[in-house]
C-alpha positions in Angstrom: 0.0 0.0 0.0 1.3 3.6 -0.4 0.2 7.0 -0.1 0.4 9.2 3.3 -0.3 6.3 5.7 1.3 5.0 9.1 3.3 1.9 8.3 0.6 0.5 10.9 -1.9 1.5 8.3 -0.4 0.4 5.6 -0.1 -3.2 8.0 -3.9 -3.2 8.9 -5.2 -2.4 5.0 -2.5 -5.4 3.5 -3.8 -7.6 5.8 -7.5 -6.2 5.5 -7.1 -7.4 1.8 -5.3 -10.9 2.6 -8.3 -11.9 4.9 -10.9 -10.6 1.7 -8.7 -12.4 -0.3 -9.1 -15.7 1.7 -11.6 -15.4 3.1 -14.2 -13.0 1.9 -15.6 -10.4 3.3 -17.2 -11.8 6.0 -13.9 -13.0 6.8 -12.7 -9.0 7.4 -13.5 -8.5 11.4 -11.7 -6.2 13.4 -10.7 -9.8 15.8 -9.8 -11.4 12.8 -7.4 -8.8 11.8 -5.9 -8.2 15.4 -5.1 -11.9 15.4 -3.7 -11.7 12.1 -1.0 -9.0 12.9 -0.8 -9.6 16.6 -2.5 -7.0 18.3 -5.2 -6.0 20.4 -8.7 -4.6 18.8 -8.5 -1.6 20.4 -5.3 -0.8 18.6 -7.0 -1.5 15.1 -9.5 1.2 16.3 -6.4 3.3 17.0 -5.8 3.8 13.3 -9.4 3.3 11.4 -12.6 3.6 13.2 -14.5 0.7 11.2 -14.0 -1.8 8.4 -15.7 0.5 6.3 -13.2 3.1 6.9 -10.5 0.6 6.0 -12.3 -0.4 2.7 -12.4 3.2 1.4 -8.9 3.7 2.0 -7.7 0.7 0.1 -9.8 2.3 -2.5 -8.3 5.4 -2.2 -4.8 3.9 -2.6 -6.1 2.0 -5.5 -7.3 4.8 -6.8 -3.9 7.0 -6.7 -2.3 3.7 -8.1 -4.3 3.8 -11.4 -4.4 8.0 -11.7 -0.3 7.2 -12.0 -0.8 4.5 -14.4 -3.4 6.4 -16.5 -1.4 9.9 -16.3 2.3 8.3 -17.2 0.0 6.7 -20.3 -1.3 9.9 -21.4 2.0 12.2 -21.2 3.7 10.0 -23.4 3.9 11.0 -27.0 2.7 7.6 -28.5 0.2 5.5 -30.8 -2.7 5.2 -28.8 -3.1 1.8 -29.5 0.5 1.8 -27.4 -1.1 3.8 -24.8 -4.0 1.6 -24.6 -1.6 -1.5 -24.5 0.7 -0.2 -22.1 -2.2 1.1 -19.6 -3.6 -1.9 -19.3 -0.3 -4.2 -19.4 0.5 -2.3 -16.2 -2.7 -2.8 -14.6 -2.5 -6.8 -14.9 1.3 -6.7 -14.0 -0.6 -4.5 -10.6 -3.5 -6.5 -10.0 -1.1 -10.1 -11.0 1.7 -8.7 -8.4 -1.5 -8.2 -5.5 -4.1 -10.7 -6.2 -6.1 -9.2 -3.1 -6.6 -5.9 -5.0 -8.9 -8.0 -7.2 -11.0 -9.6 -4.4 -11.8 -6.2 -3.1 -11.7 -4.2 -6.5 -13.9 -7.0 -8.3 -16.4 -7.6 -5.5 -19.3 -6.4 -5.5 -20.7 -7.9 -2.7 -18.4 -5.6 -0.6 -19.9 -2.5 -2.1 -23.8 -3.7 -1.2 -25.7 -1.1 0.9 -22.4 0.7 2.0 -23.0 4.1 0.3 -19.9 5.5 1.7 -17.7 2.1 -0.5 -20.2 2.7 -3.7 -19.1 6.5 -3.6 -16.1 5.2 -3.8 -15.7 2.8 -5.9 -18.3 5.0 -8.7 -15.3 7.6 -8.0 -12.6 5.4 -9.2 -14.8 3.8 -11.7 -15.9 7.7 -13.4 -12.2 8.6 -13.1 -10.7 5.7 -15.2 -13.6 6.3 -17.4 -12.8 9.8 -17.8 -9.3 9.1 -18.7 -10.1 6.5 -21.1 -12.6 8.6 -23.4 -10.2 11.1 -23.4 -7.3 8.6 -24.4 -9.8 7.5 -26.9 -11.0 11.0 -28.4 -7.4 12.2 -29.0 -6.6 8.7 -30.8 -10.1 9.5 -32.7 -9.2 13.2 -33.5 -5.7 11.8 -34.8 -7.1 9.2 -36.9 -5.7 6.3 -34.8 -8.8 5.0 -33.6 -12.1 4.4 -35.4 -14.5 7.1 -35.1 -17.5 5.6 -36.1 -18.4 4.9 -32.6 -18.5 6.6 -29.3 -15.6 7.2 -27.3 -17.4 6.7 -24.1 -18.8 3.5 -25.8 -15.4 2.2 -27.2 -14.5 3.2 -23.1 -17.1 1.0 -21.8 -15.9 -2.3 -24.0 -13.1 -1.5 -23.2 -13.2 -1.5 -19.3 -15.7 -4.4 -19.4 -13.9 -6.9 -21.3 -10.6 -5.8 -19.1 -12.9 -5.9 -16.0 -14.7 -9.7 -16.9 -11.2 -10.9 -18.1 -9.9 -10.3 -14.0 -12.7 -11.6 -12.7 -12.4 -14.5 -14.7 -8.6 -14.9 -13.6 -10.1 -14.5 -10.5 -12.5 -16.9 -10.3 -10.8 -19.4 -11.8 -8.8 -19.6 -8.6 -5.5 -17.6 -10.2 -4.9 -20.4 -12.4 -3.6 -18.7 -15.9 -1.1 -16.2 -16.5 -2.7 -13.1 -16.3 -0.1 -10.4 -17.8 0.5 -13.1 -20.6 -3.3 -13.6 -21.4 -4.1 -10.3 -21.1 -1.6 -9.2 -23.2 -3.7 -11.5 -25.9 -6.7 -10.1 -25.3 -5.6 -6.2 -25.5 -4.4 -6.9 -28.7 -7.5 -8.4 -30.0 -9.2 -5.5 -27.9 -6.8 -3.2 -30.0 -8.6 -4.5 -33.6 -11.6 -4.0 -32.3 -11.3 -0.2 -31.8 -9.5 -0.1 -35.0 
């Protein structure tokens, strides 16, 4: 985890995602995450006053992770099919690198009737969007992409085929290569936008 957090709270929110990861998210309770780095409750409560409050920041650090990832993409003076590559080969090389970011990233179960965690995640969500259609646009304008369709459409398959291809990984219990296989399917993603 990164960002301006404690090296506590950087400890609480990896193992907060270790115990989603393995265990769901019923499986994240402030016992079970005192046991699992060896302290007492109350010092969990020291640094995040609820699970919720722990959820939003490994959001948040999410969040800053991908605003790097999509702003490096964008300042370089490249094809945007490149862009487009390289923006998402970093994201499977993130999400391959910290399978837990997945189980909390690509669950929505976490997200039901917490309206503080859906304003989050719709924040992250609208934000990659965002960058995307504008990636998208400037390839449009340039001639680079085809233009026969919506940017904020092209966006949408885009995100949603890269979004069902983790999930999949996921699912599947981690069991193919994800960087590898998703370098396949970016580049039939790429002749689709074509």
């Amino acid at each position: 985890m990164t960002g301006t957090q404690t090296d506590r709270q950087r400890e609480i929110a990896d193992a907060a995602l270790d115990l989603i990861h393995e265990k769901g998210i019923q499986g994240l309770t402030i016992k079970n995450l005192a046991g699992r780095i060896g302290v007492t409750e109350p010092a969990i409560y020291r640094h995040y006053e609820n699970k919720i409050h722990i959820l939003t920041t490994i959001l948040e650090v999410f969040r800053t992770n991908t605003l790097r990832i999509f702003e490096s993409g964008l300042s370089e003076h490249h094809h945007t099919l490149d862009k487009i590559e390289r923006l998402f080969g970093s994201h499977f090389r993130y999400i391959a690198g910290k399978p837990s970011v997945a189980s909390v990233i690509f669950s929505e179960e976490i997200f039901k009737n917490e309206p503080e965690l859906i304003r989050s995640i719709n924040d992250v969500i609208g934000h990659n969007q965002e960058m995307l259609v504008a990636m998208i646009r400037s390839g449009q304008q340039k001639g680079e992409l085809r233009n026969d369709l919506p940017a904020e459409h092209l966006a949408l398959v885009i995100m949603g085929s890269l979004r069902l291809f983790v999930k999949k990984w996921q699912l599947s219990g981690f069991s193919f290569d994800l960087v590898r296989e998703g370098s396949s399917l970016i580049s039939s993603i790429k002749l689709l936008i074509t």
